[in-house]
C-alpha positions in Angstrom: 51.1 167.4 147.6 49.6 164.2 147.2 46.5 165.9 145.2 48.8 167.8 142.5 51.1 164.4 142.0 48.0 162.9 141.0 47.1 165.8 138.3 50.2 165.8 136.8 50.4 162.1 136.3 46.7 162.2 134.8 48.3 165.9 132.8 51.2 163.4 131.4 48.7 160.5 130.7 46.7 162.5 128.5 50.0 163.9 126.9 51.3 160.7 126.2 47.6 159.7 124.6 47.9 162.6 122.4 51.4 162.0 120.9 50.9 157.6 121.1 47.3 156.8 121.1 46.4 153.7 122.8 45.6 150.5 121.4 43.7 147.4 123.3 46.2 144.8 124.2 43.7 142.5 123.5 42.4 143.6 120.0 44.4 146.3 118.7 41.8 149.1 118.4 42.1 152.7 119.1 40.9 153.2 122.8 39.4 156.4 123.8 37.8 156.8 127.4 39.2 153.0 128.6 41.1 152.4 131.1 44.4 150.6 131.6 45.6 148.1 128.6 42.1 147.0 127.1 39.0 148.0 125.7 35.4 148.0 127.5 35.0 145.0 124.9 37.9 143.1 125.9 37.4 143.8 129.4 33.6 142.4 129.7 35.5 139.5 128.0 37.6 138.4 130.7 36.2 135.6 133.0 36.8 136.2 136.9 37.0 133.3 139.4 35.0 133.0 141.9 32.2 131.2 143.8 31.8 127.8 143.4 35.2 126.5 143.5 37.3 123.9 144.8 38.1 125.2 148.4 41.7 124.6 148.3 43.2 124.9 144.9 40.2 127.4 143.8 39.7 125.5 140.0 36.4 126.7 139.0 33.3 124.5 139.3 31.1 124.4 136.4 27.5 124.4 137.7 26.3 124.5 141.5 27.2 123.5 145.2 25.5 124.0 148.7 28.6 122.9 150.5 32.6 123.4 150.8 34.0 121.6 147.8 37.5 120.2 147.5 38.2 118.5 143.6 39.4 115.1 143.1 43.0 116.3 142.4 43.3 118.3 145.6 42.1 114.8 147.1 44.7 112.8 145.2 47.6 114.8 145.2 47.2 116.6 148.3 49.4 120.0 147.2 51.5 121.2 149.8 50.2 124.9 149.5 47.6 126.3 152.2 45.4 127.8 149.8 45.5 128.6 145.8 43.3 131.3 144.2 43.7 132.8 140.7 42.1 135.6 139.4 41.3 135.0 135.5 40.4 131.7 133.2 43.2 131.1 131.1 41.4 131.2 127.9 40.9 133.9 125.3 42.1 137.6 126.0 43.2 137.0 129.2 45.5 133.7 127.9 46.9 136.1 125.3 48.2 138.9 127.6 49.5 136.5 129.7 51.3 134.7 126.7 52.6 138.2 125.5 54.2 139.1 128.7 55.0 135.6 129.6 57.6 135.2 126.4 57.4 138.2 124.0 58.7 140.6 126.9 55.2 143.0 127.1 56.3 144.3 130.5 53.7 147.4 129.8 51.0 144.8 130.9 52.2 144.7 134.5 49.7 147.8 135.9 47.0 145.8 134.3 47.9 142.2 135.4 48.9 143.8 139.3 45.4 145.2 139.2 44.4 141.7 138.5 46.1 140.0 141.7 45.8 142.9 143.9 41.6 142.3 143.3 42.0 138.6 143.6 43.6 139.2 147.0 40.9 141.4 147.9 38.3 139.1 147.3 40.0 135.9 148.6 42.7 137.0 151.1 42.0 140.4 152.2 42.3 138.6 156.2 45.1 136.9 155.8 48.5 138.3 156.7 51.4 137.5 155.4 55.2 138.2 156.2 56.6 138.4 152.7 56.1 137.8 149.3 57.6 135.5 146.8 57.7 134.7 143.0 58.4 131.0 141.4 62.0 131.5 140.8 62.9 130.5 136.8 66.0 128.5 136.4 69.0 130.9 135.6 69.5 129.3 132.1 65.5 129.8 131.4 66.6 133.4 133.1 69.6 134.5 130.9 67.7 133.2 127.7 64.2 135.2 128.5 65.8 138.4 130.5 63.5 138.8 133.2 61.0 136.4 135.5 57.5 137.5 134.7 56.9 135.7 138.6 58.9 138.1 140.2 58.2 141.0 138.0 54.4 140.7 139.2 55.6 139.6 142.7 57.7 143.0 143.1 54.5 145.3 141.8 52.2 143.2 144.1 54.5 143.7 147.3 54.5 147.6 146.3 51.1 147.7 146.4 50.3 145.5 149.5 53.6 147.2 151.4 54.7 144.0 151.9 58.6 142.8 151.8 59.3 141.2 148.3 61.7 138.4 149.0 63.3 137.6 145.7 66.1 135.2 146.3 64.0 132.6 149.3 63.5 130.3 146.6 66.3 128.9 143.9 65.2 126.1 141.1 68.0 124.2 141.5 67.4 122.1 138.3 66.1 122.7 134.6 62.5 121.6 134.2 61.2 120.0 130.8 58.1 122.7 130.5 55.2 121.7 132.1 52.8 122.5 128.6 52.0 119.3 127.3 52.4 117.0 130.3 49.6 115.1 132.4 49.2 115.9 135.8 51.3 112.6 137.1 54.0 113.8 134.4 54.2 117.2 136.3 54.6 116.5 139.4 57.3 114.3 138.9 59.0 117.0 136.6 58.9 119.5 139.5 59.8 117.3 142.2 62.2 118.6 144.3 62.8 121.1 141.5 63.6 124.1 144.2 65.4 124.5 147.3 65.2 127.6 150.1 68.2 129.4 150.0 67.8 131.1 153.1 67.0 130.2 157.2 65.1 133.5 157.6 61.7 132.0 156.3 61.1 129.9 159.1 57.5 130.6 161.0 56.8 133.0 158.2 54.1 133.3 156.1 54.8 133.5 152.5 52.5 134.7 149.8 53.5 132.7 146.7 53.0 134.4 143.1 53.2 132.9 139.4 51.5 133.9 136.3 49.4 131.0 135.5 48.8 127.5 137.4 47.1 124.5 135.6 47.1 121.4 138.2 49.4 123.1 140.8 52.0 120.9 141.0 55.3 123.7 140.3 53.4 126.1 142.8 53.2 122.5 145.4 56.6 122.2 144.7 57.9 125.4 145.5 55.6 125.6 149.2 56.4 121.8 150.1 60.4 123.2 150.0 59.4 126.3 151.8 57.6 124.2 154.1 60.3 121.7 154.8 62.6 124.8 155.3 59.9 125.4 158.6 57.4 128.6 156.6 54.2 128.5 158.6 52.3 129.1 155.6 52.4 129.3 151.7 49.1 131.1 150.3 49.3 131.3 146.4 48.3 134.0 144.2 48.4 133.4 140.4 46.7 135.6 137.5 45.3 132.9 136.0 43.8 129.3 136.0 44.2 126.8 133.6 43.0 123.2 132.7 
């Protein structure tokens, strides 16, 4: 059964192909034999993170280390997450995918960008188990004026995937935020300050997987584990598609 499901949905694939040809999310060109959203081009331009990076928020290292390496802002600020890993650099095709679906509504990128966290979590937290998983919740005015969380969109897919439980509601911002674009990192963290609240007693020992789209110094994703935290979650791991500076 399972074997002529999958034909079909390759027969209507190719259909679809015939009738709307394809074009690369990232340049526009026609695509013929690529898969998903972009072009072999576009795809050998993306920039995976790995290996050397901080050991707890996962920013990329430029260079080399021999040893576990924790940055100066993980040192300073001490986020309230366990872990942080991302799977892209914010910075050329992948920072304009992510800025389509982010606030232009591209929702057709969502196979592409769950590929993207489902290999991240692979790579970085294939042995770790988690009870649930969770998006950054949007404020419900940011909510009614965009139409959709792009968090929770990618959080639903991801728990689909894993066969997981996607928890939706745990976590409530339970004030407007200026946004977080041109602020330093002091500036954020004191934006997102007890910015959410658990709405819920069920998390407690529970181990959350977190998910957003992008995370820069960490501080919303800190935010939203030091109030799951507080509401007794054993552990907040966070999954993001991208890094930024």
């Amino acid at each position: 059964m399972a074997f002529r499901q999958n034909i079909a949905v390759r027969l209507s694939e190719s259909l679809l192909d015939l009738l709307y040809p394809r074009q690369c999310g990232g340049c526009g060109t026609g695509m013929d034999d690529s898969p998903g959203m972009l072009c072999w081009n576009c795809r050998a331009a993306l920039r995976t993170i790995g290996d050397p990076c901080c050991a707890w928020c996962g920013n990329p290292l430029e260079g080399r280390t021999d040893h576990a390496y924790t940055c100066f802002h993980c040192t300073d600020m001490q986020p309230a997450f366990d872990l942080a890993r991302s799977a892209m650099r914010f910075e050329g095709v992948a920072s304009q995918l992510v800025h389509q679906f982010k606030y232009h509504a591209a929702l057709w990128l969502r196979a592409e960008f769950i590929d993207w966290l489902q290999a991240c979590h692979q790579v970085h937290y294939s042995d770790i188990d988690v009870d649930a998983i969770c998006p950054v919740p949007l404020h419900a005015a940011r909510l009614r004026e965009r139409g959709y969380n792009q968090s929770a969109v990618l959080a639903a897919g991801l728990a689909r995937r894993l066969r997981r439980p996607f928890w939706s509601n745990v976590l409530r911002r339970s004030r407007p935020t200026e946004t977080q674009t041109h602020l330093t990192a002091r500036q954020r963290l004191s934006n997102v300050a007890d910015a959410f609240e658990v709405r819920t007693a069920r998390i407690a020992g529970k181990a959350i997987l977190l998910v957003d789209d992008v995370m820069t110094t960490g501080a919303t994703t800190s935010s939203c584990a030091r109030a799951l935290k507080k509401a007794g979650c054993r552990s907040v791991h966070v999954l993001t598609l991208a890094r930024g500076q």
